[in-house]
VOBAVO-871489 format. One record per residue (C-alpha): residue number from 1; residue in one letter; x, y, z negated. Coordinates in pm, 1 decimal, padded with zeros to 6 digits, always signed. Layout:
<nodes>
[NUM,'A',[X,Y,Z]]
...
</nodes>
This chain:
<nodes>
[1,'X',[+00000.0,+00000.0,+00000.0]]
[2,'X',[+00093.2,+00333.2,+00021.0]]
[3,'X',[+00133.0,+00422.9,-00305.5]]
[4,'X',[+00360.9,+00156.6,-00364.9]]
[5,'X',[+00622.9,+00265.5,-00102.7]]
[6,'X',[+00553.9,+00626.8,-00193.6]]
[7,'X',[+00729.4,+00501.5,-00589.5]]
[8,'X',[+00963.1,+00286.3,-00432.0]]
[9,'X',[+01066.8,+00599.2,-00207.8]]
[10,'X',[+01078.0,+00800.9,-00518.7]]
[11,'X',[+01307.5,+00541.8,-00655.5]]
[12,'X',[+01535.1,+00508.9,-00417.2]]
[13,'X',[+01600.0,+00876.6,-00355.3]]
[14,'X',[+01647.7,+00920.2,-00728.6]]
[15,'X',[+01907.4,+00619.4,-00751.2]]
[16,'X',[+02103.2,+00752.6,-00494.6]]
[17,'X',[+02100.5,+01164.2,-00579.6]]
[18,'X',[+02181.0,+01005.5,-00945.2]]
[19,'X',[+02458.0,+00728.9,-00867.0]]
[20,'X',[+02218.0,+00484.0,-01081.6]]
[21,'X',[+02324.0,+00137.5,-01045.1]]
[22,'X',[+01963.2,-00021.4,-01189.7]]
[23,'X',[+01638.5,+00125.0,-01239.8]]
[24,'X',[+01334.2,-00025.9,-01453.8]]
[25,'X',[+00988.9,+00145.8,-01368.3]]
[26,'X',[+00663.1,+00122.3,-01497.3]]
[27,'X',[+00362.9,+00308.4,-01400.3]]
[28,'X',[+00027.7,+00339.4,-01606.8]]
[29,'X',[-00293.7,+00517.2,-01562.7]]
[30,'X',[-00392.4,+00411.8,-01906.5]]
[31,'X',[-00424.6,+00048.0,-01961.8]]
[32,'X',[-00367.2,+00004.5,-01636.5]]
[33,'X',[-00022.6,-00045.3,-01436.7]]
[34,'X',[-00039.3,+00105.1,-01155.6]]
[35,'X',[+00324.1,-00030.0,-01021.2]]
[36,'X',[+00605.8,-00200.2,-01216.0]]
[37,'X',[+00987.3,-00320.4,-01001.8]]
[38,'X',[+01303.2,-00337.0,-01042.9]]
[39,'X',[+01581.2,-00166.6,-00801.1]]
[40,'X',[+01949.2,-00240.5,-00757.0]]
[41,'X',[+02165.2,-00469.6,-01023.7]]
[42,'X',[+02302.7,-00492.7,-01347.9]]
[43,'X',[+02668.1,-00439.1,-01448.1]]
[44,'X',[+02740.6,-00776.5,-01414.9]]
[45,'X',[+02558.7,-00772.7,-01036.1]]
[46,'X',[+02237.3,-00959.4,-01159.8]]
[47,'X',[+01945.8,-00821.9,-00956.5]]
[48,'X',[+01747.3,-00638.4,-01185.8]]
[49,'X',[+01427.1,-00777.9,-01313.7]]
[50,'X',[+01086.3,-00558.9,-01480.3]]
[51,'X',[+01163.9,-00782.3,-01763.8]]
[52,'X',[+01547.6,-00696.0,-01809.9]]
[53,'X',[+01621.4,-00491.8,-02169.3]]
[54,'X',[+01796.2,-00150.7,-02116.5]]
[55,'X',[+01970.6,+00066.3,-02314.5]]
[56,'X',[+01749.3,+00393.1,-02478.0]]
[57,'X',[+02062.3,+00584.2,-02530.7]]
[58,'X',[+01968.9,+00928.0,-02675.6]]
[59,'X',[+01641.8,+00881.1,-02745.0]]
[60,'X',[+01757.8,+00669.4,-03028.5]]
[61,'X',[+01855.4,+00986.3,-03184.6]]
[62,'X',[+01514.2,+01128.3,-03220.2]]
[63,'X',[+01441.6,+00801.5,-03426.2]]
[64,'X',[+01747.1,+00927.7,-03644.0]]
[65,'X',[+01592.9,+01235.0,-03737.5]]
[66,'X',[+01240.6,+01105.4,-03758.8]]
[67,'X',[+01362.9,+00819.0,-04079.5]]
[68,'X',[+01556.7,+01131.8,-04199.5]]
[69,'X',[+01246.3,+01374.9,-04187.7]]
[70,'X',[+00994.0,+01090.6,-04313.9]]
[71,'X',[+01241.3,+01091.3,-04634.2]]
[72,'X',[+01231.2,+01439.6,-04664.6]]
[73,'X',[+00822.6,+01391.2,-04662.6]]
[74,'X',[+00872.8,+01137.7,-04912.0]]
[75,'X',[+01066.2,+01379.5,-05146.8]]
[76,'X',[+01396.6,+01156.2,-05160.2]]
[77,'X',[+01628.5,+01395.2,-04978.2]]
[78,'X',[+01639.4,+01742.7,-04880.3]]
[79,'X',[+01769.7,+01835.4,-04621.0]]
[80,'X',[+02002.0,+02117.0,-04728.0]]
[81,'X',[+02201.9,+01812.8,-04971.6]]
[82,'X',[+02509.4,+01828.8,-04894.4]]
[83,'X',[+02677.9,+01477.5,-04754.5]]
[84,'X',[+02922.0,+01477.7,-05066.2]]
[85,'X',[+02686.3,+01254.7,-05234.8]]
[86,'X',[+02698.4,+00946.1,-04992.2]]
[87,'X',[+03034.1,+01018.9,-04804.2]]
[88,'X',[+03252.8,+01246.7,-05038.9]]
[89,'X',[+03572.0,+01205.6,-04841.6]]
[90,'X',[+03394.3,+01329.0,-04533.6]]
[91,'X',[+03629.1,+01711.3,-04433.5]]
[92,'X',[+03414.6,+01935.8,-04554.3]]
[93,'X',[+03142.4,+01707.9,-04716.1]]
[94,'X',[+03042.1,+02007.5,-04951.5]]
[95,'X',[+02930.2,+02230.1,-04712.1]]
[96,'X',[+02781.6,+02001.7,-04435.2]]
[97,'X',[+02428.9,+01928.8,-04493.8]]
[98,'X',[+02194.4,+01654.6,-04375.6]]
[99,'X',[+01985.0,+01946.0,-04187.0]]
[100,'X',[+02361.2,+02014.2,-03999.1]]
[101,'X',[+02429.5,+01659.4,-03905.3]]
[102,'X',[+02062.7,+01605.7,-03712.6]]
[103,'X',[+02128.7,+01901.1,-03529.7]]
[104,'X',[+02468.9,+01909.0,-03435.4]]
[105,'X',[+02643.2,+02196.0,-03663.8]]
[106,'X',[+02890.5,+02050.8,-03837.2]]
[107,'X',[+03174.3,+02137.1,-03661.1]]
[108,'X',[+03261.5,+01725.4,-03645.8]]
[109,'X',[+03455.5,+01660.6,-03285.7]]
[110,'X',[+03301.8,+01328.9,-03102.1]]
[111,'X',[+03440.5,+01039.2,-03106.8]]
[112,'X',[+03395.3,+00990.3,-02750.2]]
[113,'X',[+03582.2,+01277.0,-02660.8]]
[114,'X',[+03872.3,+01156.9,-02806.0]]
[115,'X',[+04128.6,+01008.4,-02541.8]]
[116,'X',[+04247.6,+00767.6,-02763.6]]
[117,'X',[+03868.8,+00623.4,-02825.9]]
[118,'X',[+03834.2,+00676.5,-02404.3]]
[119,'X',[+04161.1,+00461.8,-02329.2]]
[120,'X',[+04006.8,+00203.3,-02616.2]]
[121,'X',[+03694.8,+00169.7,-02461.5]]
[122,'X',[+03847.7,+00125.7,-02090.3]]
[123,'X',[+04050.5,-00153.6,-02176.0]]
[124,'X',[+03797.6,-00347.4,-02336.8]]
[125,'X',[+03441.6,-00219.5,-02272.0]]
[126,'X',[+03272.3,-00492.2,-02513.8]]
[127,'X',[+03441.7,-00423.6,-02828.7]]
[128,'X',[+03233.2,-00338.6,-03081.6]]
[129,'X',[+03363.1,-00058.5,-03248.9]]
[130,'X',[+03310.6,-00055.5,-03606.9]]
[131,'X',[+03199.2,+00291.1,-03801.3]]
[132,'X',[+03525.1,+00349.6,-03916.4]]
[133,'X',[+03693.1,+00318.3,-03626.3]]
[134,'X',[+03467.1,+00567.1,-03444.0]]
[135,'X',[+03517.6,+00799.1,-03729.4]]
[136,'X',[+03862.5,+00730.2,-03732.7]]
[137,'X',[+03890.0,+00833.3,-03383.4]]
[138,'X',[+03620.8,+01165.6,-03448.7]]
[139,'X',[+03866.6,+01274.3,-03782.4]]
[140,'X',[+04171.7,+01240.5,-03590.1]]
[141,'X',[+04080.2,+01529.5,-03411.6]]
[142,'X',[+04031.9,+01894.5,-03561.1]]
[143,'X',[+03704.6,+01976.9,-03691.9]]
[144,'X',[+03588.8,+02235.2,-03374.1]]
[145,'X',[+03430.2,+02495.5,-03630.1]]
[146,'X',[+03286.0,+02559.0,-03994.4]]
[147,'X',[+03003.3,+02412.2,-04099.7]]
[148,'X',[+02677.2,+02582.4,-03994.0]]
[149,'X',[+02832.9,+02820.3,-03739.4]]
[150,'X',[+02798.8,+02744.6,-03401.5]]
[151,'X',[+02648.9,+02393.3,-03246.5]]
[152,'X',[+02852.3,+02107.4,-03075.1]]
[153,'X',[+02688.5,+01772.1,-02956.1]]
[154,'X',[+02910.1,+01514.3,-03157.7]]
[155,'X',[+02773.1,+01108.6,-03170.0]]
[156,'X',[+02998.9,+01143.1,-03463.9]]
[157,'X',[+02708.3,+01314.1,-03653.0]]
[158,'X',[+02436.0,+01093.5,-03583.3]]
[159,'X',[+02724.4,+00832.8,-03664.1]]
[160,'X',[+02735.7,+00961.1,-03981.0]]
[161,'X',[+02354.7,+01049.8,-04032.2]]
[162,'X',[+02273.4,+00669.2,-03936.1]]
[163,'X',[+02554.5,+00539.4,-04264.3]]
[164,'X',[+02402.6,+00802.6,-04472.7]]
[165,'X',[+02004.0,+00705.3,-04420.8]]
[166,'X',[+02111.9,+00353.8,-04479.0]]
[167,'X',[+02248.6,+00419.9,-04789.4]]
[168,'X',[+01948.7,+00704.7,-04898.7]]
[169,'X',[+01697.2,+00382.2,-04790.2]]
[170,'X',[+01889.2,+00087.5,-04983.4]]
[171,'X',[+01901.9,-00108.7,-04659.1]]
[172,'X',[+02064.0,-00190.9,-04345.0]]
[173,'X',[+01959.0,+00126.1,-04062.3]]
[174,'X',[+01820.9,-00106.3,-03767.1]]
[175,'X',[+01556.2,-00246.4,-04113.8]]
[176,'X',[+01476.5,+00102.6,-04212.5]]
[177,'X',[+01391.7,+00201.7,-03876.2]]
[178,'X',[+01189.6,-00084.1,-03800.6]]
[179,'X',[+00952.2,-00026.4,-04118.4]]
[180,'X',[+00957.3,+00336.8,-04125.9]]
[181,'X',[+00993.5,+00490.9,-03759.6]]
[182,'X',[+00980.4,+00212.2,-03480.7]]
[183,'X',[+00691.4,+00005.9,-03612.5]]
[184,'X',[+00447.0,+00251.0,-03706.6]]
[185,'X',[+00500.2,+00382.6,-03336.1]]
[186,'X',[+00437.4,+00092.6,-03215.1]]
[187,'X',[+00803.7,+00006.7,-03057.3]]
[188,'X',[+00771.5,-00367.1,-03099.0]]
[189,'X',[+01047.2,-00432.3,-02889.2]]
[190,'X',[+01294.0,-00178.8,-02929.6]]
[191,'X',[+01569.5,-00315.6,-03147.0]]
[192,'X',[+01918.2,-00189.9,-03291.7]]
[193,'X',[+02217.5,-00379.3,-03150.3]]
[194,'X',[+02588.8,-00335.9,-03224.5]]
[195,'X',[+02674.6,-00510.4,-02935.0]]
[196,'X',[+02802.0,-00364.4,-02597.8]]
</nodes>
């Protein structure tokens, strides 16, 4: 039908002005999908299938600050504490705030900017970098500003958010966000992986 080469059309162009290897689309009016495919292949040149899992990236953030606002709701945090009180040899732990690590003010450099973390990551792109490491790699470099004074995107801080909100809920993150944030939305099957 026409509709259905009009999406794949859509696809297509937007694969190729984007350099995507793999695209997963679903379309609803409703209940009712309207068009679901797969285009191009996986990493590991699989063809791609509707039912293949994908990586959220960023959006995972948003469920970051959701667990930390629902504790802020719940009167366990605010979010002006300081991160002294779960991570006291952070630099600068006195003065950088929960508020300051959800949106990206602490001054913290990102891990992933460091070359030594880039290099790392080349040679072996299915390591599983453990928290330290990453914040290893983030502390090796200088902090980019004070605390609270300009705005830098740094995974480092949600990093560090995600260790902190475990420790605020008594329980492992990918738990947390499953009872508190990903369940009552209704994300059955998103889950939290630490593997590449």
């Amino acid at each position: 039908p026409y509709e259905d080469l009009q999406h794949r059309t859509a696809v297509r162009d937007a694969m190729a002005k984007d350099h995507l290897r793999a695209v997963i689309v679903k379309v609803t009016r409703g209940n009712k999908v309207l068009f679901r495919r797969a285009f191009g292949t996986s990493m590991n040149n699989v063809p791609a299938t509707a039912d293949m899992n994908f990586r959220n990236g960023a959006v995972a953030f948003a469920y970051l600050g959701t667990l930390l606002m629902r504790f802020v709701d719940e009167g366990v945090v605010r979010l002006d504490d300081t991160v002294d009180r779960w991570m006291p040899t952070l630099p600068e732990a006195d003065k950088v705030t929960l508020k300051m690590l959800a949106n990206q003010t602490t001054g913290y450099s990102d891990f992933e900017t460091d070359p030594a973390w880039n290099a790392a990551w080349n040679a072996d792109q299915f390591h599983v970098f453990t928290f330290r490491e990453r914040l290893d790699y983030a502390l090796s470099q200088p902090q980019q500003f004070a605390p609270g004074t300009n705005w830098s995107y740094a995974h480092t801080n949600f990093m560090i958010l995600g260790n902190i909100l475990a420790k605020i809920g008594g329980k492992p993150l990918a738990t947390l966000l499953r009872q508190k944030v990903l369940g009552p939305m209704g994300l059955d099957h998103t889950v939290a992986t630490t593997t590449s």
